[in-house]
C-alpha positions as CSV (number, residue, x, y, z in Angstrom):
1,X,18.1,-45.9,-46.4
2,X,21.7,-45.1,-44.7
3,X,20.8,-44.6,-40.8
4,X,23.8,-42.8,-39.4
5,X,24.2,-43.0,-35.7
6,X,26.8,-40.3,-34.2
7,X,29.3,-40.9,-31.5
8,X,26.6,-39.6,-29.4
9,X,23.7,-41.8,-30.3
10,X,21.6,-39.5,-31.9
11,X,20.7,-40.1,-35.6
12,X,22.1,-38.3,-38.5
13,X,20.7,-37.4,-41.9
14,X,22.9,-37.1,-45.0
15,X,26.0,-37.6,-43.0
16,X,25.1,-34.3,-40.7
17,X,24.0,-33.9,-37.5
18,X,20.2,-32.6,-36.3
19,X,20.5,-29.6,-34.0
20,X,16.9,-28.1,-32.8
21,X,15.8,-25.0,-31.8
22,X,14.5,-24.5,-28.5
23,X,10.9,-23.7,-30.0
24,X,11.1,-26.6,-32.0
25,X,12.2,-28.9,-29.2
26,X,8.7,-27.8,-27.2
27,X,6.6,-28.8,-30.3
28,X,8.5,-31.9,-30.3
29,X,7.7,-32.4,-26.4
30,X,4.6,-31.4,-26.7
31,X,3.8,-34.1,-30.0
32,X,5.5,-37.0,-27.9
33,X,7.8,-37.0,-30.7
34,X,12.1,-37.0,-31.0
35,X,14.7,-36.8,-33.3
36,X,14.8,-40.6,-34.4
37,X,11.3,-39.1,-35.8
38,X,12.5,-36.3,-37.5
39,X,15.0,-38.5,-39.4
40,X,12.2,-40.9,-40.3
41,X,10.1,-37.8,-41.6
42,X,13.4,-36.3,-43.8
43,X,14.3,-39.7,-45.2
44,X,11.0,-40.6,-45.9
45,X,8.9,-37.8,-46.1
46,X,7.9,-35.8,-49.3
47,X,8.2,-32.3,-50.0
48,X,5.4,-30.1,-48.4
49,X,6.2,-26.6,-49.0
50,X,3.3,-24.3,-49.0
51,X,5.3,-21.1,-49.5
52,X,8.4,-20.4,-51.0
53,X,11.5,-20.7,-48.3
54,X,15.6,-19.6,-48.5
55,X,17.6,-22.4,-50.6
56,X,18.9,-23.7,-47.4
57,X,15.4,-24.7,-45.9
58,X,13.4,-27.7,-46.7
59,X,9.7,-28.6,-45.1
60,X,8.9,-32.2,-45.4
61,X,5.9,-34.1,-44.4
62,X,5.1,-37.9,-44.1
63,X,1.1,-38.8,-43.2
64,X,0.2,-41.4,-40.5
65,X,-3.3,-42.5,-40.9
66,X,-5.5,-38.8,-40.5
67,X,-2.5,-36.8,-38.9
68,X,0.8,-35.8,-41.1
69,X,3.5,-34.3,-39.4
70,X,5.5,-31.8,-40.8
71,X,9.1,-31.2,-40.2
72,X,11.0,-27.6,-41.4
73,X,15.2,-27.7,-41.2
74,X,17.9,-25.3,-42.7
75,X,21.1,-26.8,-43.7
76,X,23.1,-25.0,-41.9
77,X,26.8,-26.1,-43.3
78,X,27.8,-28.9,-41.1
79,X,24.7,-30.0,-39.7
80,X,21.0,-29.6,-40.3
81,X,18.7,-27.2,-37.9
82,X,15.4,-28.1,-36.9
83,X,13.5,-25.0,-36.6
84,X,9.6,-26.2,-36.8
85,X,8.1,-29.1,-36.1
86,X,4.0,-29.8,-36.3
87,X,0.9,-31.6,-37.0
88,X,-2.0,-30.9,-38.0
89,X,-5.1,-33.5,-39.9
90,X,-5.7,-34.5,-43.3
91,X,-8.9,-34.0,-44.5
92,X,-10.2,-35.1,-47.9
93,X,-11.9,-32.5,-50.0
């Protein structure tokens, strides 16, 4: 695992910075959650997909304890967007 730390001190995944979206930064807020989070979830995280997206977006999830968080960015060139960010509880079946 490569952490990249920007001139800025925000973390960076695959050598790009992590822009968000405003709606994604108030589900971020809202989860107590930030970017350094995010990173852990797209370095970490597996592929979650429930539906089929555009080439350039990815959803990945990473499960802590009951809860997962899910993290949906599009590779937007020369840096990644975050454009939804949630949680919701893992139940067995």
């Amino acid at each position: 695992m490569d952490v990249v730390i920007s001139m800025n001190g925000l973390p960076k995944y695959q050598n790009k910075r992590i822009n968000v979206t405003k709606n994604a930064s108030e589900e971020m807020w809202h989860l107590k959650k930030d970017l350094w989070d995010i990173l852990d979830i797209l370095e970490n995280g597996y592929d979650c997909s429930t539906s089929k997206r555009k080439a350039n977006v990815s959803e990945k999830c990473i499960k802590k304890g009951k809860e997962v968080f899910k993290a949906v960015v599009a590779d937007c060139g020369s840096y990644f967007l975050l454009i939804h960010f949630g949680k919701f509880t893992y139940k067995r079946r």
